[in-house]
N, C-alpha and C positions, 0 to 999 in steps of 0.2 A: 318391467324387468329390472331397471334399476334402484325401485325399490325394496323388491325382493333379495337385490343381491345386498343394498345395504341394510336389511331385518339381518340374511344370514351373517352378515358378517359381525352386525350385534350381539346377533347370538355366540359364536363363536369367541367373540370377546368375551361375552358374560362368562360362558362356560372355562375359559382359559382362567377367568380371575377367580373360581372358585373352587378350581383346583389348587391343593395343598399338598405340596414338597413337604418331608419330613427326614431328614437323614438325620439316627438315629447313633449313638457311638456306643460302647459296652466291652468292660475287660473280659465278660465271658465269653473262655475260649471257644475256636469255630468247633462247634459240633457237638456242644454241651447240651446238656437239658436247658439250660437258661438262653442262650443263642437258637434251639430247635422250638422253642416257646416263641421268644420275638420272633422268628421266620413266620410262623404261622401267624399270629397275630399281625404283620403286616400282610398278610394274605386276605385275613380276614378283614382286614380294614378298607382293605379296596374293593371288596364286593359287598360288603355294606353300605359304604359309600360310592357305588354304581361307578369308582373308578375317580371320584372326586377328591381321595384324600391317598396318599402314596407314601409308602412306609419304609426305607431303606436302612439296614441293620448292618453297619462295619462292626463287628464283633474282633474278640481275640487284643485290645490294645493298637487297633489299626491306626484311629484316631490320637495314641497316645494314653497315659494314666489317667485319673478320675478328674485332676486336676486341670491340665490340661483342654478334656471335654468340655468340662463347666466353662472353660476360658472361651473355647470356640463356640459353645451356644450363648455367649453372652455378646459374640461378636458378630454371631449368623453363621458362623460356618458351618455349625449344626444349629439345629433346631429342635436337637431332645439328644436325653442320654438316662439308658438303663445303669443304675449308679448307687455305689453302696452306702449308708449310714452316716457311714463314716466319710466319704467323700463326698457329701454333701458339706462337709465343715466349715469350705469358707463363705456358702452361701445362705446356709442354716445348719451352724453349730448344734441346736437345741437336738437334732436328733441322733448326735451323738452320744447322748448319755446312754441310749439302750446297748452303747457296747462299754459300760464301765465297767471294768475287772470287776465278778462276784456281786455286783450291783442286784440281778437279781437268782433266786435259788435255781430255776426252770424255765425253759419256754416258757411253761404257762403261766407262771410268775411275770416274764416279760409282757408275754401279750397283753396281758389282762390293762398293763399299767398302760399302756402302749395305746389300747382303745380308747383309755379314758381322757388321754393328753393328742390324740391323733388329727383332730378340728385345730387346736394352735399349730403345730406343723406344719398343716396346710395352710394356713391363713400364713404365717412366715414367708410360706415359700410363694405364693401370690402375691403380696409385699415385696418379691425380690425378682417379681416377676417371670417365676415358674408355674408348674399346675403340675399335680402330683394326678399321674392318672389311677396306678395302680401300688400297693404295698406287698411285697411278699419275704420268705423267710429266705436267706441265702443260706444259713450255717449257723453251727457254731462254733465259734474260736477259740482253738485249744494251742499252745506251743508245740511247733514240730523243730527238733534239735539235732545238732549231728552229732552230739555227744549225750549221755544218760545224764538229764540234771534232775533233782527229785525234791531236792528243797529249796525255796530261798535264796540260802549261804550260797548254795550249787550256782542258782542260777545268776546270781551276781557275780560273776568270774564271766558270765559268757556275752555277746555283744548281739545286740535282740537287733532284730528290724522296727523300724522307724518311717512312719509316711512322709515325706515330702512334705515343704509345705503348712504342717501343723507341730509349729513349736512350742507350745501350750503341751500336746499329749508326748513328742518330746522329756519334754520338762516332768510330767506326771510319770514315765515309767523311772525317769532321773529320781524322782520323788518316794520310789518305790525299789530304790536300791540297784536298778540291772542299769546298763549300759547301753543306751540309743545308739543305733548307726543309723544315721539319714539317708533315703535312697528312695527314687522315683519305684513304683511297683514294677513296673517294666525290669529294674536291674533287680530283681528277686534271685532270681534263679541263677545267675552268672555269681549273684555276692554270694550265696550259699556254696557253689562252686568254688570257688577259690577260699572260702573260709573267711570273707570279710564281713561274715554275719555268721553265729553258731544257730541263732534261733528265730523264728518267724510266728508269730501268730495267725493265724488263718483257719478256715473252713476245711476240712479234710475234701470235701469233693475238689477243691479248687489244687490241693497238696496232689492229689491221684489225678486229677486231669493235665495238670500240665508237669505231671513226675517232679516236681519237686521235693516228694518225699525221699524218690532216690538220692537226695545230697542231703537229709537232714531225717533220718530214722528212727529217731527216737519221739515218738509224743506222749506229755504230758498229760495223764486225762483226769484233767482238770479246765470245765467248761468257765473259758473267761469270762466270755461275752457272746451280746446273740449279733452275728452282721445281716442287717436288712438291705431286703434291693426296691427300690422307688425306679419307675418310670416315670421321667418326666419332659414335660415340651417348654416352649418357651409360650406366657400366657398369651401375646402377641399374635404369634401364630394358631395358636389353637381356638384362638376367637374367629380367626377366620375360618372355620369349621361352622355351617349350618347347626342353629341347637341342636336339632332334630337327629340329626346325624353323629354330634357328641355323646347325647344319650347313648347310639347304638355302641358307640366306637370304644365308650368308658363300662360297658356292660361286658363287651365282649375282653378288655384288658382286665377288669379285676378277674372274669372267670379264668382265663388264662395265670394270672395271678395265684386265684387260690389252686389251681392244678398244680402251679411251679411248688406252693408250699407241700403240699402232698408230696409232690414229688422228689421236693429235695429231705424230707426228711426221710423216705424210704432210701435216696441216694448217697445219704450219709452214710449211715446204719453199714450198707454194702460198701461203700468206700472204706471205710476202716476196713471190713474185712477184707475187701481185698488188697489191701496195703498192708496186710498182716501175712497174707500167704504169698508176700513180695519182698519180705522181710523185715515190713515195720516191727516195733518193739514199743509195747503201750506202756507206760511206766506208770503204776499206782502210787496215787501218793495223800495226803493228810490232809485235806482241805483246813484243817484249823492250822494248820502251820502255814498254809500260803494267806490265808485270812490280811492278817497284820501287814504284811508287807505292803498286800494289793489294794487293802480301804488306804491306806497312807498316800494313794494317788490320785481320790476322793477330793480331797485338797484342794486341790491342782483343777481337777477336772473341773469342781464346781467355782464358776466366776472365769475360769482362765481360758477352758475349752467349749463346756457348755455356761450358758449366760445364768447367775446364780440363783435367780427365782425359778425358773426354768427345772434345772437339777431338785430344786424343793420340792417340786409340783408334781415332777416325777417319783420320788423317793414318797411322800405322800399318797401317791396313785398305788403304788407298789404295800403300802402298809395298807393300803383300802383294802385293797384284793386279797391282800393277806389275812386280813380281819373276816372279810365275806368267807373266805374259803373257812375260817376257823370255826365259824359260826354255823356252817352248815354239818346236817347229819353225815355220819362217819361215811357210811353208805352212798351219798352223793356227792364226795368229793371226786 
């Protein structure tokens, strides 16, 4: 009998240590496509993993800004964070470049470069001791205003939002003529209120989910940049995940993944419109006039925000694609 009870109790030791905790942070607000994606996909991860790996999602900024996050997975307090592009910067700048004003013509312009440079991103971020499970599209960022600005000239009178944190792209819109206000993402919505910021760059779904566009109704449409969402864990912990079980776990997050991409580009599309029959105001304007202003931040980005081989590698991947698509019959582009 007393060996029995010390097997079970071996057992239940094993079984306890191969259990894996994962609390999870993410600005997407509760009840978004992006928030109802992670829910399920920690759903999913614990009956593939017969209850061995547990997936906890504080959504909405619970956790704090992007920054923030990255601070408390690097301390354990989380152990992953669904996180934009751009909020990866202090731990891998490199994949910032895919949101450089006009950087490229299209999504598909983006993606194409994006595939080709996607292995060093991940190898960076295993280097700083993350693991990128899955990639997907958040948006694209266009300026939402509370005033009609349409050129340039306009928009250099108005006081844009500024991430926290990254003084480098600071300096790059400084570089580009507008006026940075520095602010945690959290005070978005309170500085557009009271008018400590006229304009914000962001994704329209995220402008319609958390009514931000009610204090800033005017958008520029004109596609800055594209912002990407990574999930990611801490490498530490996700090693402690049976292979066997990663396999399942990283199959089931990128298809999740590419559902979110699907999904947010149809959720775009309807965002605009329904922020149009809510009283947004889309402002067309001159892409060759905002041209000059937005590569002059180019500058800046390359070497200061993203690391400058980096940025070449990309801008090269990007003339690839652009070469391959030129080269193909009319018909199959």
């Amino acid at each position: 009998m007393q060996k029995l009870l010390v097997v079970a109790a071996l057992l239940a030791a094993a079984q306890a240590r191969a259990e894996v905790a994962i609390k999870l942070g993410t600005l997407a607000p509760v009840g978004s496509a992006w928030h109802e994606a992670l829910k399920e996909m920690a759903q999913r991860w614990e009956e593939a993993s017969a209850g061995q790996v547990k997936l906890r999602v504080y959504a909405g900024g619970a956790q704090g800004d992007e920054g923030d996050m990255l601070r408390k997975v690097g301390i354990g307090q989380l152990q992953g964070a669904a996180i934009s592009n751009v909020g990866l910067h202090d731990v891998v700048p490199e994949a910032q470049a895919f949101s450089a004003p006009l950087l490229f013509r299209d999504e598909a312009d983006m993606q194409c470069a994006f595939d080709r440079v996607k292995d060093r991103v991940e190898a960076v971020l295993r280097q700083r001791g993350l693991v990128a499970l899955q990639w997907s599209r958040v948006g694209t960022a266009t300026f939402f205003c509370r005033a009609p600005y349409r050129t340039p000239a306009e928009m250099a009178k108005a006081k844009v939002f500024a991430w926290e944190g990254d003084p480098a792209t600071v300096k790059a819109w400084r570089t580009a003529g507008f006026q940075p206000v520095v602010l945690s993402t959290t005070d978005l919505l309170p500085a557009l209120s009271t008018g400590m910021i006229d304009c914000a760059s962001n994704v329209p779904l995220y402008m319609l989910t958390t009514r931000a566009f009610e204090r800033a109704r005017y958008q520029v449409d004109l596609p800055l940049g594209f912002l990407l969402g990574a999930t990611v864990v801490r490498k530490d912990v996700w090693e402690r995940v049976p292979g066997d079980v990663q396999e399942r776990l990283l199959a089931i997050a990128r298809e999740v993944g590419a559902r979110i991409d699907a999904e947010a580009r149809r959720l775009e599309r309807e965002a605009v419109d329904a922020m149009k029959k809510q009283g947004l105001e889309v402002l067309s304007v001159s892409p060759d006039e905002w041209h000059p202003a937005l590569e002059r931040s180019w500058a800046v980005i390359r070497g200061e925000v993203v690391p400058a081989e980096f940025f070449d590698a990309v801008k090269s991947a990007r003339d690839a694609c652009r070469s391959d698509v030129a080269s193909r019959p009319r018909d199959a582009r």
